[in-house]
NUVEXKOL-546405 format. One line per field, with one value per atom (N, C-alpha, C, O): x negated, y negated, z negated; residue in three letters; atom name. Coordinates in steps of 0.05 Angstrom, whole numbers, plus 5000, padded with zeros to 4 digits. Each point is the difference from the previous one (the first is absolute). Layout:
// NUVEXKOL-546405
c1 c(X	...)
c2 c(Y	...)
c3 c(Z	...)
nukol c(ALA	...)
pake c(CA	...)
This chain:
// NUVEXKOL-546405
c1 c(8022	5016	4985	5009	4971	4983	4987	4996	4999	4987	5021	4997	5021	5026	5013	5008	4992	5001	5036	5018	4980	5024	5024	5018	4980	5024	5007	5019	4973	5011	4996	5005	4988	5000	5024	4998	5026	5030	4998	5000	4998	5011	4973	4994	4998	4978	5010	5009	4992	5018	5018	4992	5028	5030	4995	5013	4969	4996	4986	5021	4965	4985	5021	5003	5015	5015	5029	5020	4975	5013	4994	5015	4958	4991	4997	4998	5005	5006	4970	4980	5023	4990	4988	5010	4968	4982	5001	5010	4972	4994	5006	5005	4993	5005	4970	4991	4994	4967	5013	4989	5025	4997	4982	4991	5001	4983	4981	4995	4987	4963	4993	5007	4973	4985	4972	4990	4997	4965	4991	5006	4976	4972	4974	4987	5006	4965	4995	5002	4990	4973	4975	4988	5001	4969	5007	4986	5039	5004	5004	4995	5015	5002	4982	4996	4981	4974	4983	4990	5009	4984	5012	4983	5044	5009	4989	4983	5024	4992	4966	4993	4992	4979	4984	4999	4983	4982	4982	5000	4985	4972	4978	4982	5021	4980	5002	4983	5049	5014	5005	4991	5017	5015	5028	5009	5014	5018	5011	4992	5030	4997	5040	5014	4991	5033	5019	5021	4971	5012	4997	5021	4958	5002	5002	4993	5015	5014	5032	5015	4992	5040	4998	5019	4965	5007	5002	5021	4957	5000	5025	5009	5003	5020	5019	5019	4988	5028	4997	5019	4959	4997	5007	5013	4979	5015	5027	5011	5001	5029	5007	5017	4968	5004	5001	4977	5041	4994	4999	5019	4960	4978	4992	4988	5012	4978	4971	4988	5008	4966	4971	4980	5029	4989	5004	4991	5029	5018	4983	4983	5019	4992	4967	4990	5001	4967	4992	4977	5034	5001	4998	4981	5045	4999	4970	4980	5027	4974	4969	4982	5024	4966	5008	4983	5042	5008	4994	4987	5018	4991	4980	4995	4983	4972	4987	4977	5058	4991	4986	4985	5012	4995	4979	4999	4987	4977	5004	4994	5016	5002	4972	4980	5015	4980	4997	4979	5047	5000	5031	5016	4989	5024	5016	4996	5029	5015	4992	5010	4965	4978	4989	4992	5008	4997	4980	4996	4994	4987	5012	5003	5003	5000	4978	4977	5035	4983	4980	4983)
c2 c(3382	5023	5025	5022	4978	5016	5022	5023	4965	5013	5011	5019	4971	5008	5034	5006	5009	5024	5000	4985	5038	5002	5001	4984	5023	5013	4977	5003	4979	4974	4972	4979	5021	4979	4990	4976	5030	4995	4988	4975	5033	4980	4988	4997	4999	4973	4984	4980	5023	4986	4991	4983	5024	4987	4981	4982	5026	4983	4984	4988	5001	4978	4981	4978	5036	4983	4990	4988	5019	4983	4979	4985	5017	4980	4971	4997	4985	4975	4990	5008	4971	4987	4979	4979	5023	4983	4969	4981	5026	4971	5010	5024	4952	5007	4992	4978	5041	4994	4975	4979	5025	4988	5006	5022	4974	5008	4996	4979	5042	5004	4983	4999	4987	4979	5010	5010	4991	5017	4969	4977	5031	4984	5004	5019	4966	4994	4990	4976	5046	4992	4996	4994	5008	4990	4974	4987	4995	4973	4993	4976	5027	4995	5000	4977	5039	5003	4975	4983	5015	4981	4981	4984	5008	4969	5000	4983	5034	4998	4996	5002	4995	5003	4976	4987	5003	4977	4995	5015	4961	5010	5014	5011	4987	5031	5023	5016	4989	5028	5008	5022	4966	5004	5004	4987	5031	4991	5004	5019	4960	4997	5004	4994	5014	5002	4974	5003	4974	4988	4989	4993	5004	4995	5029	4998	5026	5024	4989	5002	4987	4999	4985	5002	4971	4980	5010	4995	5023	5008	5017	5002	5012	5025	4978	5008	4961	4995	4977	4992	5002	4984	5022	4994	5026	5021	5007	5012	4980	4998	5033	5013	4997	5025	4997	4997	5004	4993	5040	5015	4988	5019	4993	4979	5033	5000	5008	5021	4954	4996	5019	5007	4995	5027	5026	5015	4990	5030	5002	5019	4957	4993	5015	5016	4971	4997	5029	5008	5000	5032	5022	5013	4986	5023	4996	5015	4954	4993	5017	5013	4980	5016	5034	5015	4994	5036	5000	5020	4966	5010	4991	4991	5006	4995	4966	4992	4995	4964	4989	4985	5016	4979	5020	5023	4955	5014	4980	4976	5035	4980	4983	5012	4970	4987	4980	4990	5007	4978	5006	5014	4976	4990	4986	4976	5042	4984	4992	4985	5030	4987	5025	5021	4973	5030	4989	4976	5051	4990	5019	5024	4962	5023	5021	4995	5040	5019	5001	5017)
c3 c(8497	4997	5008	4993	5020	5011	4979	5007	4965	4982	4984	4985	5017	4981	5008	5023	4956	5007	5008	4994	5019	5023	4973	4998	4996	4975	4985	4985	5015	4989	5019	4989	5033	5021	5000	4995	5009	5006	4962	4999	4983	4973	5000	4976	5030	5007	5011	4988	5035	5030	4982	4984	5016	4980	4976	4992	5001	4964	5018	5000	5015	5014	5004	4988	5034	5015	4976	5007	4972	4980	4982	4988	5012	4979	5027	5024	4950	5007	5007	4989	5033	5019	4986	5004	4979	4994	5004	4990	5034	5018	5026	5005	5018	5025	5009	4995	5017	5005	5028	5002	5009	5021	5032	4994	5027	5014	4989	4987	5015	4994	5024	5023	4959	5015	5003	4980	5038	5005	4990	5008	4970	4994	5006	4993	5019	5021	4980	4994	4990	4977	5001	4979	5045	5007	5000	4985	5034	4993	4984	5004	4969	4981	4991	4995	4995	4989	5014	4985	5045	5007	4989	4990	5007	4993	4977	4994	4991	4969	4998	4976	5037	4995	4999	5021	4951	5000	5026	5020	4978	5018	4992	5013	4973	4983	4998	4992	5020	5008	4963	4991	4999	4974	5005	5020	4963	5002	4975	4986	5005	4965	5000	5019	4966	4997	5007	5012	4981	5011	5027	5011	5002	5029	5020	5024	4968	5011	4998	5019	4958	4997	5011	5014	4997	5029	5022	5012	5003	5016	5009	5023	4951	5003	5000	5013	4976	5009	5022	5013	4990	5036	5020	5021	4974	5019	4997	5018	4962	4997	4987	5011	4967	4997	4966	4991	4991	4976	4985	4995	5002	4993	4986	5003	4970	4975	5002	5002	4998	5010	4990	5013	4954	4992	4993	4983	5038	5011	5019	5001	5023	5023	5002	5016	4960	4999	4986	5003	4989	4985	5027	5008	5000	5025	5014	4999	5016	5022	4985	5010	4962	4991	4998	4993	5014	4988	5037	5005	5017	5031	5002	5022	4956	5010	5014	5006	4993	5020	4988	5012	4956	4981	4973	4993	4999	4979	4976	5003	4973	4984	4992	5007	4984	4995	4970	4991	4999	4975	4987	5012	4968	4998	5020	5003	5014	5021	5020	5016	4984	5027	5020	4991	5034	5009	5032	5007	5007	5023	5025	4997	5026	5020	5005	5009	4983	5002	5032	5004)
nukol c(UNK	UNK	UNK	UNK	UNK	UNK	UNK	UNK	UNK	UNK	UNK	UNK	UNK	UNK	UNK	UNK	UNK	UNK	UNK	UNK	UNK	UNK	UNK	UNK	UNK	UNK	UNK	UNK	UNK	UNK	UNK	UNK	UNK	UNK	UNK	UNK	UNK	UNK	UNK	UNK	UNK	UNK	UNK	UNK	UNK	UNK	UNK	UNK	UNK	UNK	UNK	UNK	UNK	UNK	UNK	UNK	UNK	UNK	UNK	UNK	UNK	UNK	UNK	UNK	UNK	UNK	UNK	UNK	UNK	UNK	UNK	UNK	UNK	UNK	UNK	UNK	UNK	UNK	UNK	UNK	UNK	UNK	UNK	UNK	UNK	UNK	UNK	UNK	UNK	UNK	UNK	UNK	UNK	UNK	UNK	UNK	UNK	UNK	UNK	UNK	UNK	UNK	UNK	UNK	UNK	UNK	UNK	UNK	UNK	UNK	UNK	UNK	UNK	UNK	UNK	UNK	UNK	UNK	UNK	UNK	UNK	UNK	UNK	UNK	UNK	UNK	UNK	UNK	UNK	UNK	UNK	UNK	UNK	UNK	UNK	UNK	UNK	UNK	UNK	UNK	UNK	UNK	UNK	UNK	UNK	UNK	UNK	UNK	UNK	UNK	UNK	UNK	UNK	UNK	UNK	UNK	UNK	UNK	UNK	UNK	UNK	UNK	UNK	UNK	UNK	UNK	UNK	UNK	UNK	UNK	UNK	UNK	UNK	UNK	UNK	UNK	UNK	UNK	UNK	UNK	UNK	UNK	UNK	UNK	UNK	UNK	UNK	UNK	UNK	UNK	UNK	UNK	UNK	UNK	UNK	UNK	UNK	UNK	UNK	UNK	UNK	UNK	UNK	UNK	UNK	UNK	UNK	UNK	UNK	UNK	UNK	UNK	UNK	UNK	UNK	UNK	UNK	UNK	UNK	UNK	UNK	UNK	UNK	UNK	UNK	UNK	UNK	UNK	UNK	UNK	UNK	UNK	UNK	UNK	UNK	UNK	UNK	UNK	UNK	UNK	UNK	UNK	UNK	UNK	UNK	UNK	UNK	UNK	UNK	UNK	UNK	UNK	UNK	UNK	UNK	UNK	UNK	UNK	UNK	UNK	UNK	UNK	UNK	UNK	UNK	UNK	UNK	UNK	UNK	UNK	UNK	UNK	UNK	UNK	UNK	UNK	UNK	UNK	UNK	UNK	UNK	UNK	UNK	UNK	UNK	UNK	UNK	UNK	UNK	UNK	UNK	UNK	UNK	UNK	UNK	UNK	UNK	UNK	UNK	UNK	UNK	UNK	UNK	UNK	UNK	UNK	UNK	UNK	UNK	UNK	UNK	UNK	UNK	UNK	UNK	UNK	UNK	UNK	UNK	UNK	UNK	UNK	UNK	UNK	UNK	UNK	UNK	UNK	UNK	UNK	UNK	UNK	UNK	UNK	UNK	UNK	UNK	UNK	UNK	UNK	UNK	UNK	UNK	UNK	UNK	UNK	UNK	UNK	UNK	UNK	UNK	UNK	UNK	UNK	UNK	UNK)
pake c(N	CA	C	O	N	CA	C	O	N	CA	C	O	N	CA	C	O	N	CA	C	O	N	CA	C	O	N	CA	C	O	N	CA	C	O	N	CA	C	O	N	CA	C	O	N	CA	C	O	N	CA	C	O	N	CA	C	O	N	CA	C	O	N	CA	C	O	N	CA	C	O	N	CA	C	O	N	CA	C	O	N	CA	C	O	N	CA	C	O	N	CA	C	O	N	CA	C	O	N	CA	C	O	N	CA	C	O	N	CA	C	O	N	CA	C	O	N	CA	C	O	N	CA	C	O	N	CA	C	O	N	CA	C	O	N	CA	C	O	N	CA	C	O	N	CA	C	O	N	CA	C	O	N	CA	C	O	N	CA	C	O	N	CA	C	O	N	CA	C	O	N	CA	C	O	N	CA	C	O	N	CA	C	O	N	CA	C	O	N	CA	C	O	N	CA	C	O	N	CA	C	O	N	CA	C	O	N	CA	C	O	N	CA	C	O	N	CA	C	O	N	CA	C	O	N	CA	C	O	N	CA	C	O	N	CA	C	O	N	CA	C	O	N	CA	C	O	N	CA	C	O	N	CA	C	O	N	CA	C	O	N	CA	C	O	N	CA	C	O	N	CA	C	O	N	CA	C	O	N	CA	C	O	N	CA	C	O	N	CA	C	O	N	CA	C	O	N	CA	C	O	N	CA	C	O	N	CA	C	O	N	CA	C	O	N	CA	C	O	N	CA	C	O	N	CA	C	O	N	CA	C	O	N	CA	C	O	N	CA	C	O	N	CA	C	O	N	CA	C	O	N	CA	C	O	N	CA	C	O	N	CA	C	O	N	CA	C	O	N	CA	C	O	N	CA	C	O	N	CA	C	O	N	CA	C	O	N	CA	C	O	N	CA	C	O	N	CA	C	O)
């Protein structure tokens, strides 16, 4: 609301608080994505799409693994390397 110019903040506010309720996020859960990266990771320090979606649901977090693997390379964790295949930066 911060950027929302003063003169229309209040019919912002209002038209928000009417529209219908999607989903319920539920509590935000913090993900320790360095642990995840390490789980996911070969002994060669590979990490390939499908042994990232193990790691992300042995942690009990069901996260789309190449959402997951996308961000981790947009903050710099991860360097793509192949098709689905990536390395800790």
């Amino acid at each position: 609301m911060a950027n929302v110019p003063p003169e229309i903040r209040d019919q912002l506010s209002t038209w928000m608080e009417q529209q219908p309720q999607l989903f319920d996020a539920g509590p935000e859960v913090p993900v320790d994505g360095v642990t995840i990266l390490a789980d996911a990771e070969d002994e060669s320090g590979l990490i390939t799409l499908d042994s990232l979606q193990k790691a992300l649901l042995s942690a009990g977090l069901n996260i789309d693994a190449e959402g997951f693997a996308g961000q981790a390379c947009a903050e710099g964790e991860l360097m793509h390397v192949g098709p689905n295949c990536w390395k800790r930066a």
